[in-house]
N, C-alpha and C positions, 0 to 999 in steps of 0.2 A: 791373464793374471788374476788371479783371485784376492779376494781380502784380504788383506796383512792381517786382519785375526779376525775367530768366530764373529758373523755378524749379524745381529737380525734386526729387519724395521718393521715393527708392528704399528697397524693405522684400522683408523676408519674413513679410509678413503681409497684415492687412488684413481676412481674414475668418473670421467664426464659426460656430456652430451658432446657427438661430434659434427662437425660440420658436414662431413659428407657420409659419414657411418653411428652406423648406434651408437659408441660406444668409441672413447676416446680414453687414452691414458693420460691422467694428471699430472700433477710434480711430483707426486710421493713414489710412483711408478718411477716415474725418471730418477729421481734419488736412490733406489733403491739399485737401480744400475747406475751411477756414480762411485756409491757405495761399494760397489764390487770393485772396482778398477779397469773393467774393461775398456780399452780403446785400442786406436789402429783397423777398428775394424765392425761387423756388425755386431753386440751385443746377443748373445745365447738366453733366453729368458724360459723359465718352463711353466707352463700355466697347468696346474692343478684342480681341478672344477669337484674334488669329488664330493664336496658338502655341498654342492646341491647335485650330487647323481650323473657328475658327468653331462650335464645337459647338452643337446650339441649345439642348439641356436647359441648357445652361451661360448662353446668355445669357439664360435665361427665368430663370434661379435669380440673373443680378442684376439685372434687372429688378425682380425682384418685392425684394431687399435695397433697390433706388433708392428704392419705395414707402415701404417702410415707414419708409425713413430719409428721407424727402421732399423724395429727389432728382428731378428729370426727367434722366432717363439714355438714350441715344442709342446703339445698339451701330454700329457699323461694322464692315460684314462683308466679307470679301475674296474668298470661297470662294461660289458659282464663277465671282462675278466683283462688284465694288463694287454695294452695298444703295444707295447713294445716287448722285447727281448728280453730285454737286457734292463732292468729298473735302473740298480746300482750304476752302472755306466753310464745311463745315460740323465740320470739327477747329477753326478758327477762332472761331466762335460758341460756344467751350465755356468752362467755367472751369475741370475740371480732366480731360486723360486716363486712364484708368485700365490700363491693361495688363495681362491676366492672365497666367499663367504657364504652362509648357509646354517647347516646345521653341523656344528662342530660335536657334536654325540654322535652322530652318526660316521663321520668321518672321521673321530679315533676308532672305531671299530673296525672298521673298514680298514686303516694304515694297520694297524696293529693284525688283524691277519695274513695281512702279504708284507708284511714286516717292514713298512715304509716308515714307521716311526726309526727304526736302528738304521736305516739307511738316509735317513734325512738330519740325524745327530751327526753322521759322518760325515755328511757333506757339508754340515757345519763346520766340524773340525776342520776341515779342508780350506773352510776357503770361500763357500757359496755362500750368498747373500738369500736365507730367510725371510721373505716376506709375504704380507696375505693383508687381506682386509677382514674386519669381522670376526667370523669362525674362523678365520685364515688368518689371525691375528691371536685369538684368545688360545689356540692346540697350543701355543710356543711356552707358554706357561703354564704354574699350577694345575689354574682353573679360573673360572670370571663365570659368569651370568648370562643367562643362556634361555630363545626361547625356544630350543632342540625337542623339548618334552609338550608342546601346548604353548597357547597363546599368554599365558602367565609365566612369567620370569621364572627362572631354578637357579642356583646352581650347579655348573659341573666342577669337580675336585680331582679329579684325574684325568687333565690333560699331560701333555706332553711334560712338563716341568722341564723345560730345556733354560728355561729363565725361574728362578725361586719366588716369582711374585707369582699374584693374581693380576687378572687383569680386565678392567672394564673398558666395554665400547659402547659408542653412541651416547656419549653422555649426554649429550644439550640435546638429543633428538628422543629420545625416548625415558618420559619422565617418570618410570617407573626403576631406570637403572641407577641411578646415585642411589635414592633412598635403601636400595636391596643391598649395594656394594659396602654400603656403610653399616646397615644388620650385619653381614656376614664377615667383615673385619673384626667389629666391635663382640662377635659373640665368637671368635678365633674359625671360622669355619672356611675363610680366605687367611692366606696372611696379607703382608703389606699389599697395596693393590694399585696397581700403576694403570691411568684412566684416559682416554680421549674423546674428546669431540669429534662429529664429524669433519671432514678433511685433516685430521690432526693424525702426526703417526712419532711413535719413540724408538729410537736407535739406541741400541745397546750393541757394546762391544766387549767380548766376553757375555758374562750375567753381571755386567756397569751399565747402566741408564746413562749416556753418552750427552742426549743431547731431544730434545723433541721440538720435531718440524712442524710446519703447518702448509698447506695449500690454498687455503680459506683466510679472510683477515677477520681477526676478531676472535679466534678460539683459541681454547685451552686445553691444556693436558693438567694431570691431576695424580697427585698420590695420595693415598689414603693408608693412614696407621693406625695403631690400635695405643691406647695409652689410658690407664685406668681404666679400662671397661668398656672404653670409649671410643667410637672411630673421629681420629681428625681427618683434616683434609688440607693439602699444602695447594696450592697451584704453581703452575709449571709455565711459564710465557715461553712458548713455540716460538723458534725464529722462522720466519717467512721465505719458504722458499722459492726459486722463479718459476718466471711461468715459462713451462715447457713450448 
């Protein structure tokens, strides 16, 4: 069963230390198959690595998180050239994307010549639950801030625009990202700009800002608008989600 309508959860999170593997999935993972409707059975999950390159320790470290959290998970590899047949059919056949994080410059370039961008809009339409961390959070929008180019923040302005904001992550972890998100509001080079802390993720239904979770206690999500010149900043109190 897919989503009763388009849905995407953008975070900066998602994943843990695990007890018996590197690499565990959080609540925002688990939310994020909620979100789909799947049940009766095991969860289809596709894990996308390709801002960071397809790495394989990486897709083997959520592989074995799909396990233990029992998912059947599907990587799709782009590097050095598509792992399956059939892309369309088989992002299709999922219930939720998962995107990891990295360099989201590099990985619009990359979608966009095997045409993953129009087939990941569809799968939207469809039904699949959108999700990533990171750079696997900021494609789904405009654009947000980014350190894709160097160790000094930019940012990018054509991303996916699936959602009409900007969008910042890592707010409370990297204290070079407010100060930059609120330049580039205030001077129109983002628009509105929808922001999280770490463990914090925003569900949107449609391009509506639904509702923002958190996996962590004590963090916020954030919009920033532009008004006289000026960027404000609203905050957003995340309800708390269980623990997986």
């Amino acid at each position: 069963m897919p989503a009763d309508e388009p849905t995407i959860l953008a975070t900066s999170g998602g994943h843990r230390l695990g007890a018996r593997t590197m690499v565990e999935f959080d609540a925002l993972v688990h939310h994020a198959v909620e979100l789909s409707g799947a049940h009766g059975r095991r969860p289809r999950v596709l894990y996308v690595g390709t801002a960071i390159g397809d790495a394989e320790h990486f897709t083997a470290r959520m592989t074995e998180a799909a396990r233990v959290a029992g998912f059947d998970l599907t990587p799709l590899h782009l590097f050095p050239r598509p792992n399956v047949e059939d892309v369309e059919g088989t992002v299709l056949e999922q219930d939720v994307v998962w995107v990891m994080g990295g360099s989201v410059a590099n990985l619009l370039a990359v979608w966009r010549v095997h045409g993953l961008d129009a087939v990941l809009r569809r799968a939207w339409e469809a039904g699949v639950v959108l999700s990533g961390v990171s750079a696997g959070s900021i494609c789904w929008f405009r654009g947000g801030t980014t350190d894709s180019f160097g160790p000094e923040l930019r940012p990018v302005t054509d991303a996916l625009g699936y959602l009409p904001y900007g969008n910042g992550v890592h707010y409370d972890s990297d204290a070079e990202r407010r100060p930059l998100v609120h330049r580039l509001v205030a001077d129109g080079t983002l628009p509105e700009t929808h922001c999280t802390d770490d463990g914090v993720g925003l569900v949107y239904r449609g391009t509506r800002l639904a509702e923002a979770v958190s996996e962590s206690a004590g963090k916020g999500a954030y919009v920033v608008v532009r008004e006289n010149g000026a960027a404000v900043e609203e905050r957003v109190e995340p309800r708390r989600l269980p623990e997986p």
